[in-house]
VOZAPA-426475 format. One line per 4 residues: number of its first residue (from 0); for each residue x negated, y, z of N, C-alpha, C. Coordinates in steps of 0.1 Angstrom, whole numbers. Layout:
BEGIN
NUM	X:Y:Z:X:Y:Z:X:Y:Z; ...;
This chain:
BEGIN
0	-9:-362:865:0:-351:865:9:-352:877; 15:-341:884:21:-342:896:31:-345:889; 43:-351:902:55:-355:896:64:-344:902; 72:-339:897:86:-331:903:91:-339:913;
4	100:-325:922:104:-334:936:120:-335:930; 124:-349:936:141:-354:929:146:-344:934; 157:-338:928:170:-329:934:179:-334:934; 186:-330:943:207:-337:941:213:-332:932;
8	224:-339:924:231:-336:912:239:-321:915; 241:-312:908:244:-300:908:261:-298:907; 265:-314:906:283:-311:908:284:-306:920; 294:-303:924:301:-298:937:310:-318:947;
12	301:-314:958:302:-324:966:297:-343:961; 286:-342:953:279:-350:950:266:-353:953; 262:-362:962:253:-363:971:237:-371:967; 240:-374:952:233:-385:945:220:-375:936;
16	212:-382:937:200:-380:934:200:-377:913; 197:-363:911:200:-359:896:187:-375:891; 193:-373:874:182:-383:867:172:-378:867; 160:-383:859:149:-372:857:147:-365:843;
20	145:-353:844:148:-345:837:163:-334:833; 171:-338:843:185:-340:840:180:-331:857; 200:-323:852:207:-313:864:215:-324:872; 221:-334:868:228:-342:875:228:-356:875;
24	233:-364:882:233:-381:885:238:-379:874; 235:-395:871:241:-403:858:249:-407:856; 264:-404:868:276:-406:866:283:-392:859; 276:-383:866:279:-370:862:272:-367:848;
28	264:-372:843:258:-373:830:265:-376:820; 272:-387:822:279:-398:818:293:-389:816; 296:-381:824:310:-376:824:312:-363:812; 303:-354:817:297:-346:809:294:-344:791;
32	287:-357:790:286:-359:778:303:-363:770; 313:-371:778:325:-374:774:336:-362:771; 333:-356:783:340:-343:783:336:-334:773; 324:-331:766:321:-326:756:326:-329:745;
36	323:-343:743:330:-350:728:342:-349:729; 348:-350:741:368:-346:734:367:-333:731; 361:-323:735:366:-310:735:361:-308:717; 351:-313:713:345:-317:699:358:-321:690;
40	360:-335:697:370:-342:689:384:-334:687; 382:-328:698:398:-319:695:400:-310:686; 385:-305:686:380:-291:676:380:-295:664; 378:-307:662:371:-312:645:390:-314:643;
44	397:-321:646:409:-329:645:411:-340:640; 419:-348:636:426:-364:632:417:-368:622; 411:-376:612:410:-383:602:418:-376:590; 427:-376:590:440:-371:581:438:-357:576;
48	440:-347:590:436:-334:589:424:-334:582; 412:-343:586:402:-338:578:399:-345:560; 411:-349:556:415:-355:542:408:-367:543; 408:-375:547:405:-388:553:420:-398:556;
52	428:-397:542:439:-403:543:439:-417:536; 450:-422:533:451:-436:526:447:-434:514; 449:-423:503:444:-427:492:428:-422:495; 423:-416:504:404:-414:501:400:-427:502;
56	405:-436:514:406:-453:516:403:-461:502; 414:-454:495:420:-466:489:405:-463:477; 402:-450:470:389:-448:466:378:-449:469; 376:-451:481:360:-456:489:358:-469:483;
60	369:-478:484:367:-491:483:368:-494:469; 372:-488:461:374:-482:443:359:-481:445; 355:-471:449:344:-472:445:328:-475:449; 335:-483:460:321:-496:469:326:-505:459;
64	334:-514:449:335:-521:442:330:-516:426; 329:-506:426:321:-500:411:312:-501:410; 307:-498:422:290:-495:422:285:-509:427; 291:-521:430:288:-534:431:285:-535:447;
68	285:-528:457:285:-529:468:271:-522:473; 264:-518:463:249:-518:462:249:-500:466; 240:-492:472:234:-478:472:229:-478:460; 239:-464:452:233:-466:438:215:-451:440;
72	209:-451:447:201:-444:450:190:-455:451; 192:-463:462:178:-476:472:180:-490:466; 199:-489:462:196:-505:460:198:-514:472; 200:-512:485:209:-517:494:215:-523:493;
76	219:-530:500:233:-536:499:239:-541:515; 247:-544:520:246:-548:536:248:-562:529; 239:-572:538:234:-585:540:248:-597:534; 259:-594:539:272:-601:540:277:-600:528;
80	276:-592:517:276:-585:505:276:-596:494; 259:-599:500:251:-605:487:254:-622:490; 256:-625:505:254:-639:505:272:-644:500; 280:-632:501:289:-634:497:294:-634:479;
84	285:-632:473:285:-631:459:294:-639:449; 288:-652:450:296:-662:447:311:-664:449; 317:-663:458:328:-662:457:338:-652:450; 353:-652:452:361:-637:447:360:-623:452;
88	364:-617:444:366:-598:450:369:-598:463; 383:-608:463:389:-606:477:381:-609:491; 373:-618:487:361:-622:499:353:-615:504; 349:-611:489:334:-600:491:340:-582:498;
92	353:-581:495:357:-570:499:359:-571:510; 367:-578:517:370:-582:531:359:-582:539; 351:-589:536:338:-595:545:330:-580:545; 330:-576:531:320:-561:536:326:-549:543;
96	343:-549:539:349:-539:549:347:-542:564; 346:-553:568:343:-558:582:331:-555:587; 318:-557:578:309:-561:579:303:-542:581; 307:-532:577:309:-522:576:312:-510:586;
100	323:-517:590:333:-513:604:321:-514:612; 312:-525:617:313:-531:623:293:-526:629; 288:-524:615:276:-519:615:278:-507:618; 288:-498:614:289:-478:617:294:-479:633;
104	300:-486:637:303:-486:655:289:-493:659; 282:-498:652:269:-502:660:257:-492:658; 263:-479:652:250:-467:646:241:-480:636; 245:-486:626:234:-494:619:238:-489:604;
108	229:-497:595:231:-490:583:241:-493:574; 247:-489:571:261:-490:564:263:-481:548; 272:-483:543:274:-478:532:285:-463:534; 283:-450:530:292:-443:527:296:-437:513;
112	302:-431:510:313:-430:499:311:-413:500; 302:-409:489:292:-394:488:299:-387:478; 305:-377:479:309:-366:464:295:-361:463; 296:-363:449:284:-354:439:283:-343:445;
116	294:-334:437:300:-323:437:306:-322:452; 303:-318:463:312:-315:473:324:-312:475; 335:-316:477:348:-314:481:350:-302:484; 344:-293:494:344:-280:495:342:-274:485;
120	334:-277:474:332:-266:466:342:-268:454; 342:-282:456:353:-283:440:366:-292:447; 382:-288:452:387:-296:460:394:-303:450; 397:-298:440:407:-309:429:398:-317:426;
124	388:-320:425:374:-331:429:371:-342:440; 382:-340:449:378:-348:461:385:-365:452; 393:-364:446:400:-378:447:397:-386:437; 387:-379:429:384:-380:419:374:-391:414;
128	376:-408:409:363:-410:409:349:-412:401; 353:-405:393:336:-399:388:325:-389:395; 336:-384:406:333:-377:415:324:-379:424; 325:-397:425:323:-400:441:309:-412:435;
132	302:-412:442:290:-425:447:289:-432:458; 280:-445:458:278:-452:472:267:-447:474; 266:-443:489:251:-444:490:250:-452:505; 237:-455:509:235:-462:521:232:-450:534;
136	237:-450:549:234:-441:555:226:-435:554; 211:-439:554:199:-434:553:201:-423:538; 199:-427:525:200:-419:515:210:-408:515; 225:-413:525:235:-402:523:231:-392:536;
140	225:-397:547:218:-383:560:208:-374:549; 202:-382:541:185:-375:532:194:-366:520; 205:-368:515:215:-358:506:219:-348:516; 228:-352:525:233:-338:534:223:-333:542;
144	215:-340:543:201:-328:548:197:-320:533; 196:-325:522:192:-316:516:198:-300:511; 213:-306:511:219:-300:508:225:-286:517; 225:-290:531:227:-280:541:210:-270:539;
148	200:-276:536:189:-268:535:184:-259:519; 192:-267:508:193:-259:493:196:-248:498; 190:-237:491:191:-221:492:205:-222:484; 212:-210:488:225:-207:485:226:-206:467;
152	219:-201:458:221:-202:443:215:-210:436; 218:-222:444:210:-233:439:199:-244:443; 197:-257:434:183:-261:435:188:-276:447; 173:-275:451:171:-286:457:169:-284:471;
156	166:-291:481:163:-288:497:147:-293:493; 144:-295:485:130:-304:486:122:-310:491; 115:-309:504:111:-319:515:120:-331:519; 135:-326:521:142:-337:531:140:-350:521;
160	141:-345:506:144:-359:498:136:-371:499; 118:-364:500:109:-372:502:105:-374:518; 114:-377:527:115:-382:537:107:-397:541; 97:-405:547:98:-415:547:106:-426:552;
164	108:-438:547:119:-449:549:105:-457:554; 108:-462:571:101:-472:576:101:-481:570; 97:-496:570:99:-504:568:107:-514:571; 111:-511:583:125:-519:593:131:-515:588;
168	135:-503:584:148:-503:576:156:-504:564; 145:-506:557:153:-513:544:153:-530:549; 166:-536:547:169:-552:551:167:-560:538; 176:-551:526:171:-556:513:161:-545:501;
172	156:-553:496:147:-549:485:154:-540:474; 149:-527:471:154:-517:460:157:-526:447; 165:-521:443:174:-528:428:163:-515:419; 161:-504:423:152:-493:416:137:-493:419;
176	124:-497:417:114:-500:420:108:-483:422; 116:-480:411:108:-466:405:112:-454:420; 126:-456:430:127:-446:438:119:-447:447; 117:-462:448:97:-463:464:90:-453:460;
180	84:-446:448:74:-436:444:79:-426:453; 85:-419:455:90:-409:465:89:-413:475; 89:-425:485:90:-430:498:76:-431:501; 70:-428:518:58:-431:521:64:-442:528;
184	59:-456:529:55:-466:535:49:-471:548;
C-alpha cells in the first residue's frame, strides 16, 4: 500500500512534520487535546456543582462498606480489599479509598457508587441509601450504556448488558457464578 507524503503541522508558523494520520505535530496535538478538555471542564463545572459534595462522599463510602467492598453485580473486589480483610474497618477503608484514588487516575478498574433509580429522574433519591449500589467500572460503563440506549417508556438497552468481559479483566473471581452465564469468555 503506498504511504502518504508527511505534511507540516497546520498551526501558523510551525515548521514540524504533522503525526500520521493527524493535521498537526505532536506538540500541537498535545496542546489541542488540553485546550479542549478545559473548555469541557469549564462547561461541565466543579465537583460540587455537579452534587458531588461531602455528604455524596460521606455515602459512597456508606455504601462501599454495605456492600462489603465487593461489585454487588460480578463480585469484584479491588485486590487491597480482600488481602486487607483481617484487619479493622479503619484499615480496610483507608487502604481501599487509596487503593481506589489511585486505580481511577490510572484508567484501571475501580469501584463506583451507582443510583438505581437515577438522580435525574428522582432527585430526593440522590442521598438516599437504598438508593445507591457498588458496582465495578466495567459493570457501571455496561449500566450507563444500557441505560442511555433503553427506549424512552421503558425496559432494558439489551445488547450492552451481554457485553463480553475478557478475561484480563476480571483480577478476582465472581462471588455470583450464575452472572458468567451472560458473559462470553
Amino acid at each position: 500500500m503506498p504511504m502518504l507524503p508527511k505534511r507540516s503541522c497546520i498551526e501558523p508558523g510551525c515548521s514540524a512534520v504533522a503525526a500520521a494520520g493527524s493535521s498537526r505535530c505532536s506538540v500541537h496535538t498535545r496542546a489541542a487535546q488540553q485546550a479542549s478538555q478545559r473548555f469541557y471542564d469549564d462547561q461541565r463545572g466543579t465537583t460540587v456543582e455537579r452534587g458531588y459534595d461531602g455528604d455524596h462522599r460521606r455515602l459512597r463510602v456508606t455504601c462501599f462498606e454495605r456492600d462489603g467492598w465487593r461489585c454487588v453485580k460480578c463480585g469484584w473486589m479491588p485486590p487491597g480489599c480482600f488481602q486487607a480483610q483481617g484487619f479493622g474497618p479503619d484499615i480496610i477503608r483507608e487502604q481501599a479509598l487509596e487503593e481506589l484514588r489511585v486505580a481511577f487516575a490510572a484508567g484501571e478498574r475501580h469501584l463506583h457508587m451507582d443510583h438505581v433509580v437515577p438522580s435525574t429522574e428522582r432527585g430526593d433519591l440522590r442521598l438516599d441509601l437504598s438508593n445507591v449500589q457498588t458496582l465495578c467500572s466495567l459493570c457501571h460503563a455496561r449500566k450507563t450504556m444500557a441505560e442511555r440506549r433503553a427506549p424512552i417508556a421503558g425496559g432494558t438497552g439489551g445488547r450492552s448488558e451481554k457485553l463480553p468481559i475478557r478475561r484480563g479483566d476480571q483480577r478476582w473471581p465472581c462471588a455470583r457464578q450464575s452472572a458468567h452465564k451472560n458473559f462470553l469468555f
